[in-house]
C-alpha positions as CSV (number, residue, x, y, z in Angstrom):
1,X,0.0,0.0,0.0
2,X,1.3,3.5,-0.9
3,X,1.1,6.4,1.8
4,X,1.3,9.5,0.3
5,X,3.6,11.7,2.5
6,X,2.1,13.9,5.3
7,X,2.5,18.0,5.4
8,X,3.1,18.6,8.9
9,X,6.3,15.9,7.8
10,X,7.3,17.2,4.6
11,X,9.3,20.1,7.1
12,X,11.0,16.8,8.1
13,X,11.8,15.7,4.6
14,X,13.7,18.8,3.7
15,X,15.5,19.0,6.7
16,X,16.9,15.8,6.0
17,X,17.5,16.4,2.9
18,X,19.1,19.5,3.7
19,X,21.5,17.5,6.6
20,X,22.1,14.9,4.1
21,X,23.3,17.1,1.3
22,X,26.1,18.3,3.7
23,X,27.3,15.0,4.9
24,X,27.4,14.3,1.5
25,X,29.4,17.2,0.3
26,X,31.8,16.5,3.7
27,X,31.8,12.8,2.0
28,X,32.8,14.1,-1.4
29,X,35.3,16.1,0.0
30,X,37.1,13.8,1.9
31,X,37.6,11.6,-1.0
32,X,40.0,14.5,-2.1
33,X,41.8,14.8,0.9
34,X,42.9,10.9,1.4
35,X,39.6,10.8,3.6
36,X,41.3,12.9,5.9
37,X,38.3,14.5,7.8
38,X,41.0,17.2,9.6
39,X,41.8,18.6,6.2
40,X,38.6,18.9,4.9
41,X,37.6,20.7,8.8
42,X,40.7,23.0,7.6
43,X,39.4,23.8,4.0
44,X,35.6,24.2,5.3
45,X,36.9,26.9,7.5
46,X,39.0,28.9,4.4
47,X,36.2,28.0,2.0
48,X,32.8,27.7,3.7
49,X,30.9,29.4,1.0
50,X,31.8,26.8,-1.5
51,X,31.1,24.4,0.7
52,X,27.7,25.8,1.9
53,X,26.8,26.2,-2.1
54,X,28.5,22.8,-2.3
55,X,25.8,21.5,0.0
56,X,23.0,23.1,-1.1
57,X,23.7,21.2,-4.6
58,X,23.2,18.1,-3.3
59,X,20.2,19.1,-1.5
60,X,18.8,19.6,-4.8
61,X,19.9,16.4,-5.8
62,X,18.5,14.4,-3.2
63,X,15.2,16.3,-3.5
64,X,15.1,15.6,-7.6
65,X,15.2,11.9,-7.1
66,X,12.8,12.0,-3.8
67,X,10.5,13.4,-6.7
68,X,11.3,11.6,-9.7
69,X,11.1,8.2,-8.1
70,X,7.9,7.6,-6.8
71,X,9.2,6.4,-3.3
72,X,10.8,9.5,-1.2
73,X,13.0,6.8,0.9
74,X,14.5,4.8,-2.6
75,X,14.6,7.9,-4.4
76,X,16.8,9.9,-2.1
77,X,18.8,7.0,-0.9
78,X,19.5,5.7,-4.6
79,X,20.8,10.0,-5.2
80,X,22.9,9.3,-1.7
81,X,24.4,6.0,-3.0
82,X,25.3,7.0,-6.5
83,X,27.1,10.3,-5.3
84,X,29.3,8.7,-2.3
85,X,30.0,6.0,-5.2
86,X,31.8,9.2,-6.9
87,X,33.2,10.2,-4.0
88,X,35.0,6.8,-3.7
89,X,35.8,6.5,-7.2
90,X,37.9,9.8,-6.7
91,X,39.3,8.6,-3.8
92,X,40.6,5.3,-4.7
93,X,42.1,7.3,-8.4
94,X,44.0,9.2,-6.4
95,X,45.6,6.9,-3.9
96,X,46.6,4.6,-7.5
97,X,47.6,7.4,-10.1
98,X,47.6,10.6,-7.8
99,X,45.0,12.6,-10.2
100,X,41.1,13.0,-9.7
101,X,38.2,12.0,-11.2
102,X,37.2,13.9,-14.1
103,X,33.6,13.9,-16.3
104,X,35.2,11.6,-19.2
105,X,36.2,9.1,-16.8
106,X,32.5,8.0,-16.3
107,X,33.0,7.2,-19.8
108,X,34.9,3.5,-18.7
109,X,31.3,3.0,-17.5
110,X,30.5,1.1,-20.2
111,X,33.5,-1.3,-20.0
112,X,32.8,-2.4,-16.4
113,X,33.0,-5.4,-16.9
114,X,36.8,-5.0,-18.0
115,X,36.8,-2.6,-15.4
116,X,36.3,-5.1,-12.6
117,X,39.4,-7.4,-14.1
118,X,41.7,-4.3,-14.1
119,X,40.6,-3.0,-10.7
120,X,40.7,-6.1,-9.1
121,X,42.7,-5.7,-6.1
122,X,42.6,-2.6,-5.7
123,X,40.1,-3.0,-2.8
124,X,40.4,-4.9,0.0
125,X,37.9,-8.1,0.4
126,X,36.6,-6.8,4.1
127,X,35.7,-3.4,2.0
128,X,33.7,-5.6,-0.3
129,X,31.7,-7.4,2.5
130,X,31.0,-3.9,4.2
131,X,30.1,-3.0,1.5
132,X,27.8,-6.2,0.4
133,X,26.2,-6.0,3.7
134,X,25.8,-2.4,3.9
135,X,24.0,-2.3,0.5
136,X,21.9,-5.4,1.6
137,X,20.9,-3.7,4.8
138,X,19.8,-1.1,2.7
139,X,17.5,-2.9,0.1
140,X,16.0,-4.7,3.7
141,X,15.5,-1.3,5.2
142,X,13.5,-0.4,2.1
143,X,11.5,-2.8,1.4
144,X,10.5,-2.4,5.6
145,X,9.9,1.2,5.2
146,X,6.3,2.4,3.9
147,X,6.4,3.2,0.5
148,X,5.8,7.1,1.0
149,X,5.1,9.0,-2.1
150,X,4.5,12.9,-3.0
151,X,1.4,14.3,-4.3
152,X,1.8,15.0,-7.7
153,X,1.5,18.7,-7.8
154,X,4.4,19.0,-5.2
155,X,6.7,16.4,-7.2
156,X,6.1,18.6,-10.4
157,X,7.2,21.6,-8.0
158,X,10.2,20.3,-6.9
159,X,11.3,18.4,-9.7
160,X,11.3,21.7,-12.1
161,X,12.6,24.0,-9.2
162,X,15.9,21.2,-8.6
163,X,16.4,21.0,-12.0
164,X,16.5,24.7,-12.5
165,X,18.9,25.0,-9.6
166,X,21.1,22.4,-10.8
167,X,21.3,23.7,-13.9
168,X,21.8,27.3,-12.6
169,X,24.6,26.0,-11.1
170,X,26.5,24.3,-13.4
171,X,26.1,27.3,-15.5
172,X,27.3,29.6,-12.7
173,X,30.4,27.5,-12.5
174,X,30.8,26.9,-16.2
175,X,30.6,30.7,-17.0
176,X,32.9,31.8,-14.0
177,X,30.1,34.5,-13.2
178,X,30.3,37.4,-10.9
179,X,28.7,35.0,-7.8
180,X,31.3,31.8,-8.5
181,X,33.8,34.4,-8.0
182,X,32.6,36.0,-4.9
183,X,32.7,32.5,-2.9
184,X,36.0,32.2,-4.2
185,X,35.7,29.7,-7.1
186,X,38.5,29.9,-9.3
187,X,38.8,27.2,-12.0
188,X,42.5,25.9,-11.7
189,X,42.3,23.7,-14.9
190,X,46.4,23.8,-15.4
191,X,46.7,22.0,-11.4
192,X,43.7,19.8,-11.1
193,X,45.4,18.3,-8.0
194,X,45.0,21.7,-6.6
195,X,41.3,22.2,-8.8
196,X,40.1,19.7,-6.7
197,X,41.3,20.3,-3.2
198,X,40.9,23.9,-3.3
199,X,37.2,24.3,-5.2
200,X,36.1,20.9,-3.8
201,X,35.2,17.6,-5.9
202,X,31.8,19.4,-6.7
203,X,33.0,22.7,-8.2
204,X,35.8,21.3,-9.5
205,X,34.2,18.1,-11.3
206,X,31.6,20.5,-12.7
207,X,34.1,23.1,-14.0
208,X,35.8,20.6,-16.0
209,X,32.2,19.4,-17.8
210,X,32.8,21.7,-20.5
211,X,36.8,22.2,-20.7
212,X,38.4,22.6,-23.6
213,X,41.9,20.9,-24.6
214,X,43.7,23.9,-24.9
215,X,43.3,27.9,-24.8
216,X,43.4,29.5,-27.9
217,X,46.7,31.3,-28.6
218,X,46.3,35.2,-29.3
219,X,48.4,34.8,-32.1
220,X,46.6,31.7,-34.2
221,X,45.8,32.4,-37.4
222,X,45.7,30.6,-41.5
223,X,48.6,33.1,-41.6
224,X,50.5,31.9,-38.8
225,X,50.2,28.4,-39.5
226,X,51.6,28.6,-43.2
227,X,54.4,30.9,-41.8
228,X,55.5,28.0,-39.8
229,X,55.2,25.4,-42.2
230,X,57.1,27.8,-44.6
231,X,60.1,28.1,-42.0
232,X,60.0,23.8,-41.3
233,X,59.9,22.7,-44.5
234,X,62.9,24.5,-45.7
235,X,64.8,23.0,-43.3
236,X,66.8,19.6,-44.7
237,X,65.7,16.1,-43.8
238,X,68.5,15.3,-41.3
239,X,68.0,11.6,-41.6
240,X,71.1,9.6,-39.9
241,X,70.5,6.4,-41.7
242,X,70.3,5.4,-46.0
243,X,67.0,4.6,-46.8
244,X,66.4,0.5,-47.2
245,X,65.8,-0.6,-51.0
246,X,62.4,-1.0,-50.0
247,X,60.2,0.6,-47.9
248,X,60.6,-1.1,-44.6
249,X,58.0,-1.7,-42.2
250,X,57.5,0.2,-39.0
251,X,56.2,-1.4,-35.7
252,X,55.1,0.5,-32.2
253,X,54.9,-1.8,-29.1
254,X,53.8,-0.3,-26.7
255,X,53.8,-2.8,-23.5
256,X,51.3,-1.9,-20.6
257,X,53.0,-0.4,-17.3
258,X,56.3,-1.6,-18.0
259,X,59.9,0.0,-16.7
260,X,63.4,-1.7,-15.8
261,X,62.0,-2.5,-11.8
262,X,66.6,-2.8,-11.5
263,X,66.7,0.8,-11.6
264,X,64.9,1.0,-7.9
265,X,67.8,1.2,-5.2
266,X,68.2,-1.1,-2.5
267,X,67.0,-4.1,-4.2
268,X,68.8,-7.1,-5.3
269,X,67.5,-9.7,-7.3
270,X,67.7,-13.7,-7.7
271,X,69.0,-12.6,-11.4
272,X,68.0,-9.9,-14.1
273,X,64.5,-10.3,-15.0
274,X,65.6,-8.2,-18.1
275,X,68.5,-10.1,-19.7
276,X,67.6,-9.5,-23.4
277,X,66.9,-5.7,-23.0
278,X,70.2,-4.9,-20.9
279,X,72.3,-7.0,-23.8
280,X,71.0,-5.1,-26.2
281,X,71.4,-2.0,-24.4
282,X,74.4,-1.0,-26.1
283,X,73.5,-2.8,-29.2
284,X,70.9,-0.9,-30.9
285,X,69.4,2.8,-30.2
286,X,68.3,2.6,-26.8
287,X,67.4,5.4,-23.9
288,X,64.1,5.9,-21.8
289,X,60.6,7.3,-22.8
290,X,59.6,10.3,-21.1
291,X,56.1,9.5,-19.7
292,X,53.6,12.0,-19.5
293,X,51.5,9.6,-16.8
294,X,51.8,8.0,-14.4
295,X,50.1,4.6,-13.2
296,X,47.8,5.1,-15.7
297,X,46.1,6.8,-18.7
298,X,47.7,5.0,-21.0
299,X,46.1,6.4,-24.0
300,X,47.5,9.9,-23.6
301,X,51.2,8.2,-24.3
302,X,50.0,6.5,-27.2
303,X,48.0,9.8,-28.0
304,X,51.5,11.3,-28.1
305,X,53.1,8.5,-30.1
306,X,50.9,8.3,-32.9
307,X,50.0,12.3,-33.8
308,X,53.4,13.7,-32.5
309,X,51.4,16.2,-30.0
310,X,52.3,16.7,-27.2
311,X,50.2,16.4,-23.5
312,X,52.3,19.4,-22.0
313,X,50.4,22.1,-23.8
314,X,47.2,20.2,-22.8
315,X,45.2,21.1,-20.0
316,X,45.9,19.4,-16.6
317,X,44.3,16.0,-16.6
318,X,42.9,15.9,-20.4
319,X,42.4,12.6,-22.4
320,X,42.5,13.8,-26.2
321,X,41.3,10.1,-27.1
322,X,37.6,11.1,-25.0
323,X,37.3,14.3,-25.1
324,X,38.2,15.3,-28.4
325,X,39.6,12.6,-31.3
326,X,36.0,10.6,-30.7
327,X,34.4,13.5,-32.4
328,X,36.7,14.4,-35.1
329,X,36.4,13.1,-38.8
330,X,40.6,12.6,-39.2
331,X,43.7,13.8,-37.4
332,X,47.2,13.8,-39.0
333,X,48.8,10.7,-37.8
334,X,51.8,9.0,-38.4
335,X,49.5,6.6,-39.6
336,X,48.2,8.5,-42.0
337,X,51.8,10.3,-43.2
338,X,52.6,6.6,-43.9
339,X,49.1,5.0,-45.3
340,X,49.8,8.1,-48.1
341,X,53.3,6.8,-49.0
342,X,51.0,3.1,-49.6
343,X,51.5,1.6,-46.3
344,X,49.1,-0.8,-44.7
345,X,48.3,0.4,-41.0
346,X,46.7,-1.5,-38.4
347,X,46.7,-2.0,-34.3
348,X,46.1,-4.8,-32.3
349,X,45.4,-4.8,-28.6
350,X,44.7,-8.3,-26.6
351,X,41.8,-6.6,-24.4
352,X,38.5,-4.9,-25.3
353,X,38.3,-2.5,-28.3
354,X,36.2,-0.2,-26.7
355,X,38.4,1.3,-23.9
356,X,39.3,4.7,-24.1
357,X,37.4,5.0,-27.3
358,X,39.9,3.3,-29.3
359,X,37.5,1.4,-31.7
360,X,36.3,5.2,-32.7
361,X,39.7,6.7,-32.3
362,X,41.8,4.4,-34.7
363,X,39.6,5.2,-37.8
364,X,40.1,8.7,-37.5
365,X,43.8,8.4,-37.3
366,X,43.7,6.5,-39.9
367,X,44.0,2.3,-39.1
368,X,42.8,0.3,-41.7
369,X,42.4,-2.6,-38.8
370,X,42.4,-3.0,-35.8
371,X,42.5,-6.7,-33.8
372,X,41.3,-7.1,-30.5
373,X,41.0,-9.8,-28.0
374,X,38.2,-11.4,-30.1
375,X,39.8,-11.9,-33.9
376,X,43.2,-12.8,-32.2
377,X,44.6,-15.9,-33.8
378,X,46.3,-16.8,-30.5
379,X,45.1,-15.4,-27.6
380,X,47.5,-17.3,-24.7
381,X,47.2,-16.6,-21.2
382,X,49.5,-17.8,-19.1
383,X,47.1,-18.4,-16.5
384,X,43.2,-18.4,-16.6
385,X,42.5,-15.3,-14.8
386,X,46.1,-13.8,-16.3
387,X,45.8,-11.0,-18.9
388,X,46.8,-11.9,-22.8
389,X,50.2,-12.3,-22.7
390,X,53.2,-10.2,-24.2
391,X,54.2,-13.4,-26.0
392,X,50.9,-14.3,-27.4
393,X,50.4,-10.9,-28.7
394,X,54.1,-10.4,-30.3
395,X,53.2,-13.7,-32.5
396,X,49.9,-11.7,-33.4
397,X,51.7,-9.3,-34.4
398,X,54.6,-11.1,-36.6
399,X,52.2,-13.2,-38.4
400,X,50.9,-9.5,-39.5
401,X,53.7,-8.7,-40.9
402,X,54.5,-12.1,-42.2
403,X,51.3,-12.0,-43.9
404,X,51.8,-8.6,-45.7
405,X,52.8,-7.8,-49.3
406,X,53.1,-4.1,-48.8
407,X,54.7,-2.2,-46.1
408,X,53.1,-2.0,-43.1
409,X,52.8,0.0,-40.1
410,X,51.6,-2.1,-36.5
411,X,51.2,-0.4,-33.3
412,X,50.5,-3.3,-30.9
413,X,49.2,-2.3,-27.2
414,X,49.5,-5.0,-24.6
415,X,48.1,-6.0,-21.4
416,X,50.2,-8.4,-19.8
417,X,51.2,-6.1,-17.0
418,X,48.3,-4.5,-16.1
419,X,47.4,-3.9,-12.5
420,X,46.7,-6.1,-10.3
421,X,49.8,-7.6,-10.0
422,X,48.1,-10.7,-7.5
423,X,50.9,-13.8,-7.0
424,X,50.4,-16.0,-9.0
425,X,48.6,-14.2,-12.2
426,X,50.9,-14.8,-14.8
427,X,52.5,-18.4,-13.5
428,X,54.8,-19.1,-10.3
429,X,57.2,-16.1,-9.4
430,X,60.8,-17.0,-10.9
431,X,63.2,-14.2,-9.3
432,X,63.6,-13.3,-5.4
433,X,63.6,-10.2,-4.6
434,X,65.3,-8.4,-1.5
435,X,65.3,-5.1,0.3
436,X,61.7,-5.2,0.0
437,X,59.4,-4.6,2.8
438,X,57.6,-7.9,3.8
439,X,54.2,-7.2,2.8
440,X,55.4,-6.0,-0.7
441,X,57.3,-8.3,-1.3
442,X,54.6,-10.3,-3.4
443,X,53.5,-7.7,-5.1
444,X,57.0,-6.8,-6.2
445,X,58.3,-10.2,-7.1
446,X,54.8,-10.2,-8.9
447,X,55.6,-7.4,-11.2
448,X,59.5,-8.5,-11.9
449,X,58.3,-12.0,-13.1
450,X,55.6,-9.7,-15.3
451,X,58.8,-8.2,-16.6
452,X,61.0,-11.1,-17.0
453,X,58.0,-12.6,-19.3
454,X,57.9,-9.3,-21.7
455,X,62.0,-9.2,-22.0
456,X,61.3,-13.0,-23.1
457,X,58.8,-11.5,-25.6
458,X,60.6,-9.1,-26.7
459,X,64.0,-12.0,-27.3
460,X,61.5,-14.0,-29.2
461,X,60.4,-10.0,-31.6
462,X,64.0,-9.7,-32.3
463,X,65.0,-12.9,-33.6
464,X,61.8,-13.3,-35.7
465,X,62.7,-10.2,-37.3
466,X,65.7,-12.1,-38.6
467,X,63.5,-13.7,-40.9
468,X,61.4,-11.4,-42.2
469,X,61.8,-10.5,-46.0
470,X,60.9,-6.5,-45.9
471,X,63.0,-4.5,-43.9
472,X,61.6,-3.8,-40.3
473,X,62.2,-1.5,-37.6
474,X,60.4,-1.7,-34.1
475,X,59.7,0.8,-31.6
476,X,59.4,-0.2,-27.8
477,X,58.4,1.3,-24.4
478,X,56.4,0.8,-21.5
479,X,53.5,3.1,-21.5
480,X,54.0,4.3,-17.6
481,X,55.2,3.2,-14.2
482,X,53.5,0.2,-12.7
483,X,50.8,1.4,-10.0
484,X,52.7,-0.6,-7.2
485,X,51.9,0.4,-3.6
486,X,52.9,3.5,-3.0
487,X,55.5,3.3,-0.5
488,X,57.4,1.2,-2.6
489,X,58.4,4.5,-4.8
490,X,58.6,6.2,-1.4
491,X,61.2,3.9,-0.3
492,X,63.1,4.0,-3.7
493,X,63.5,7.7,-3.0
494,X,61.4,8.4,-6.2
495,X,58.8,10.7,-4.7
496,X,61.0,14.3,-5.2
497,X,62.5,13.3,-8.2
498,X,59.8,13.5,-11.4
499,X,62.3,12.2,-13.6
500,X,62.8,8.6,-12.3
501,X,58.7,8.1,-12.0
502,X,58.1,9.0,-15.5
503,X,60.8,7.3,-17.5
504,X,60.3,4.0,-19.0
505,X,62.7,1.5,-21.1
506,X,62.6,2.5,-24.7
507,X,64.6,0.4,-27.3
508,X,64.8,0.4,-30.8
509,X,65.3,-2.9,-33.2
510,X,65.7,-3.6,-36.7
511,X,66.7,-6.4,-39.3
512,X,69.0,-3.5,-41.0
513,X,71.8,-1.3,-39.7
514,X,70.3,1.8,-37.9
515,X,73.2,2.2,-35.9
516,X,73.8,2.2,-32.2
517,X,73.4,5.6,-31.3
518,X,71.5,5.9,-27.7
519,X,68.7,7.8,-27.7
520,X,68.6,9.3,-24.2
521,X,65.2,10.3,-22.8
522,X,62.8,11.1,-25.1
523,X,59.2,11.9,-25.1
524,X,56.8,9.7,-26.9
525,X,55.4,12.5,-29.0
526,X,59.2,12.2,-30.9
527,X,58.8,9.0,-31.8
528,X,58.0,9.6,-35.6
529,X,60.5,11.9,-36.7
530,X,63.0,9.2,-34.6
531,X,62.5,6.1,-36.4
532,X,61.5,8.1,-40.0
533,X,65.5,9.2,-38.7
534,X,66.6,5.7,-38.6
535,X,65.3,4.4,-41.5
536,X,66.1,7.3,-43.8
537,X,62.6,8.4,-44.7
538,X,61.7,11.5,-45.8
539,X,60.0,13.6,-43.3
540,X,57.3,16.1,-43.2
541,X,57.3,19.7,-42.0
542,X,55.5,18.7,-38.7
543,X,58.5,16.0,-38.5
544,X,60.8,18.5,-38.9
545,X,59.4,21.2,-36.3
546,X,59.5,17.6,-34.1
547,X,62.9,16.7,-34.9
548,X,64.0,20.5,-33.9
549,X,62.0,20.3,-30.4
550,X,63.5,17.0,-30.2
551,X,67.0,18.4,-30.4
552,X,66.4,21.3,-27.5
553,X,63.7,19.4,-25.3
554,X,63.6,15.7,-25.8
555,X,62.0,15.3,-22.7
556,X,59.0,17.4,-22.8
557,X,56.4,17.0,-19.9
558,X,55.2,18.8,-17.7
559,X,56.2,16.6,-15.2
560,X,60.0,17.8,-15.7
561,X,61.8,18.9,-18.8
562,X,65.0,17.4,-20.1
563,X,67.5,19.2,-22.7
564,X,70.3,17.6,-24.7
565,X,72.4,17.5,-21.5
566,X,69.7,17.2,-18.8
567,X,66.9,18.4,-16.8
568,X,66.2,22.1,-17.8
569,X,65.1,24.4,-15.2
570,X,65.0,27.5,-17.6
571,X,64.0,27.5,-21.4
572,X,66.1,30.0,-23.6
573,X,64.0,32.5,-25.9
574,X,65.1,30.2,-29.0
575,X,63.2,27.3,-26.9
576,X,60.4,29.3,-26.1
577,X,59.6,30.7,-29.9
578,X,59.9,26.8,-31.1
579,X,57.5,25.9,-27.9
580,X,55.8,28.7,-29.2
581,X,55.6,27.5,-32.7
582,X,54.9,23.5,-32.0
583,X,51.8,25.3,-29.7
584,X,49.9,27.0,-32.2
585,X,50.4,24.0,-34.3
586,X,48.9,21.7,-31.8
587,X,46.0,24.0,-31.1
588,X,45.5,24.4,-34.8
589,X,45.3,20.3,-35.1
590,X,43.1,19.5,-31.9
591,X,40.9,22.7,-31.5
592,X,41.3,25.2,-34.4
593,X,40.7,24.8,-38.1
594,X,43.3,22.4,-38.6
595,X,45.4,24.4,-41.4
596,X,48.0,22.1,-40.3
597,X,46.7,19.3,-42.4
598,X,47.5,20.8,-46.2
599,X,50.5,22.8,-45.1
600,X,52.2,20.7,-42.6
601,X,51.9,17.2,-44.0
């Protein structure tokens, strides 16, 4: 039987309403503050009026879905539930890659299935039961509870007034207006670490519904563009290498959250998980990748890799892949600077084609194919609950080129050393570690075998390039640092020194001479103009305006920057007019008119 509710207890409605929609905004808070309920006390006192607009929001909220749902008790507590689940969400990014949650991370929401493999581990099992039981106790409470309902004249009354509140708001916050400032709302889009603590989860979430990539330059124009392209493409090639008789085939790997663990101080191990790699160290053109990321967002390295832009002009915590590339028609690529010289181009990644919008993403940079989990010819794991391994998808990606009469250009993604890195998920643990804490040390010895299993994979690339007819160069790095436990870093030393938690291995091979030349540390976004380099091709404009950042700033992040002869605490007004240049460019390709595409390429 329905009860519709009372008016001498609809005062008691709002006031709980209005109770709950500060608890919750303390809730959401404390997600950005490591749950720290002392710091949010501390920020509450600086910023109250954010926090008492903050509140207000998600009084609104509550009261929308009290009159939406036609139960005031599952309406309110379903707006309750799916908010702290934010909160949490943010919470639990953080303590794994140290950034927030933004809007176009709800887009994994449709890949949580996946979601629950790659998180798994993350929380602990008695969190789960809590959380099990809490959620049952809930659903019991409920159905106990009278199902109490508004008339429908009020629900029409409050559903129009919170939605025009709500929406008042997030236009208040979107268009920075006279009231956001005067509670002290400032959008802090270049520090979202500091976005998010100092505006709150609520302000600062919202502010970043609408945000752009970039800012437009004040000097962007048609004009601007050609004069750049004018000024690049006079300047000679520089290749270091004779071009092959034949056009040679060009292959990314890029291998999941992989990095030389030796490099961490203190430890010793039972023997070098990477053999192969530290052989061939001084072998072949080797260095370390600059990461843009870490623990995470792996698309914005590959984002980097493949168009040559670069995430240090990019707003603080942007993914081009989601919030921009999904809804363009093409971008230049080095996939499409090679399918126009009659190349072949295609990807293959052993997991689901729809994360981070790749199965949208690749046509408009210009894949011809793209393999996935499902049309894998051999999809291995090592163990059952294990990811596709590194080996499984280097065959995949030799029998592509095996199979291929005309050049062709791979970019394989793997999964292999995804996170969680649970004992036992890719086979028994091979190498000891020591000088480990006790309670890491599984964890640890986890990840080294992870690695010991790709340098295997990578033995296997090299000597099947040996036989391949067409001339063949390969490109590999680890996307990002492993999210391992964060004291593990801290131990290492690593936390004040931005260098040593962004770079990754990065080696080049071929079955030709490219030389030996090491390639220090280099940012993923100079990938293209590096191997076009090594295997004599002729380059672009854009390649060229690479090739010349390359040479002043190979490590370009914002993260730290690197010159020719380490890290660079200054730039030089030469380095800033070329930053300036390779800026305007990048706008012009991601948010502007793209001129770049006729006069660049």
């Amino acid at each position: 039987m329905r009860h519709y509710l009372p008016g001498k207890r609809l005062g008691i409605m709002l006031l709980s309403f209005l109770i709950g929609g500060f608890i919750l905004n303390f809730i959401m808070q404390a997600a950005s503050f490591g749950m720290d309920a002392g710091s949010v006390l501390n920020w509450i006192s600086q910023f109250y009026w954010l926090y008492v607009f903050g509140s207000l929001f998600f009084f609104f909220v509550l009261l929308a879905f009290a009159a939406v749902i036609p139960n005031v008790y599952a309406g309110s507590l379903l707006a309750f539930i799916a908010c702290a689940i934010l909160g949490i969400a943010d919470y639990k990014k953080l303590t794994t890659t140290g950034e927030p949650l933004f809007p176009w991370d709800l887009m994994l929401v449709k890949n949580a299935q996946e979601m629950s493999k790659i998180t798994k581990g993350m929380i602990s099992p008695l969190v789960l039961v809590l959380a099990v039981v809490l959620i049952a106790g809930l659903i019991f409470l409920l159905r106990k509870l009278p199902k109490v309902r508004m008339r429908l004249a009020l629900r029409a009354v409050f559903t129009v007034l919170s939605a025009a509140v709500i929406t008042g708001f997030i236009m208040m916050v979107d268009g920075h207006s006279t009231l956001a400032t005067s509670i002290h709302y400032q959008n802090i889009y270049w520090n979202q670490k500091v976005n998010y603590t100092q505006n709150g989860f609520l302000f600062a979430f919202t502010g970043n519904l609408k945000q752009n990539l970039m800012d437009k330059p004040d000097s962007y124009s048609k004009e601007a563009i050609a004069q750049i392209a004018k000024k690049y493409s006079e300047m000679p090639d520089g290749s270091t290498s004779a071009a092959p008789a034949e056009s040679p085939n060009i292959m990314y790997m890029m291998d999941e959250a992989f990095f030389d663990p030796t490099r961490l101080p203190s430890l010793t191990f039972s023997e070098d998980p990477l053999k192969f790699i530290h052989q061939e160290d001084n072998n072949t053109p080797s260095g370390y990748m600059l990461s843009p990321e870490f623990g995470g967002n792996t698309a914005n390295i590959e984002f980097e890799a493949l168009t040559g832009l670069s995430m240090y002009f990019l707003k603080d915590g942007s993914i081009p892949y989601q919030q921009r590339i999904v809804k363009m028609s093409s971008l230049p690529s080095i996939v499409s600077i090679l399918k126009d010289r009659g190349y072949r181009a295609l990807a293959v990644h052993p997991f689901d084609e729809t994360f981070y919008n790749r199965n949208k993403v690749y046509p408009v940079l210009g894949f011809d194919q793209f393999t996935t989990q499902k049309e894998m010819t051999n999809a291995e794991r090592i163990t059952p609950d294990g990811y596709i391994s590194d080996m499984a998808a280097v065959k995949e990606a030799v029998r592509e080129l095996e199979s291929s009469d005309q050049p062709t250009f791979l970019h394989l993604v793997t999964m292999q050393n995804h996170f969680p890195f649970v004992k036992g998920s890719n086979g028994p643990n091979t190498i000891t570690v020591n000088g480990v804490k006790p309670e890491r040390k599984d964890e640890l010895e986890t990840y080294v075998q992870d690695t010991k299993l790709t340098d295997e994979a990578l033995a296997y690339l090299a000597q099947e390039l040996k036989s391949l007819k067409r001339p063949t160069v390969v490109v590999f790095w680890g996307d990002h640092l492993p999210a391992l436990s964060a004291d593990i870093y801290t131990q290492a030393g690593w936390d004040a020194n931005p260098r040593l938690k962004h770079e990754t291995k990065l080696m080049v091979m071929a079955n030709f001479d490219i030389g030996k030349q090491p390639l220090g540390t280099l940012s993923p976004a100079f990938f293209g103009p590096t191997v076009f380099k090594l295997s004599g091709q002729k380059m672009p404009a854009y390649y060229k305006l690479l090739e010349k950042v390359n040479v002043e700033l190979p490590g370009l992040s914002k993260s730290v920057l690197i010159g020719s002869s380490g890290v660079v605490t200054g730039l030089t007004a030469e380095q800033q007019d070329l930053l300036n240049d390779y800026r305007l460019v990048e706008y012009d390709m991601l948010e502007g008119e793209n001129y770049s595409q006729d006069l660049l390429f």
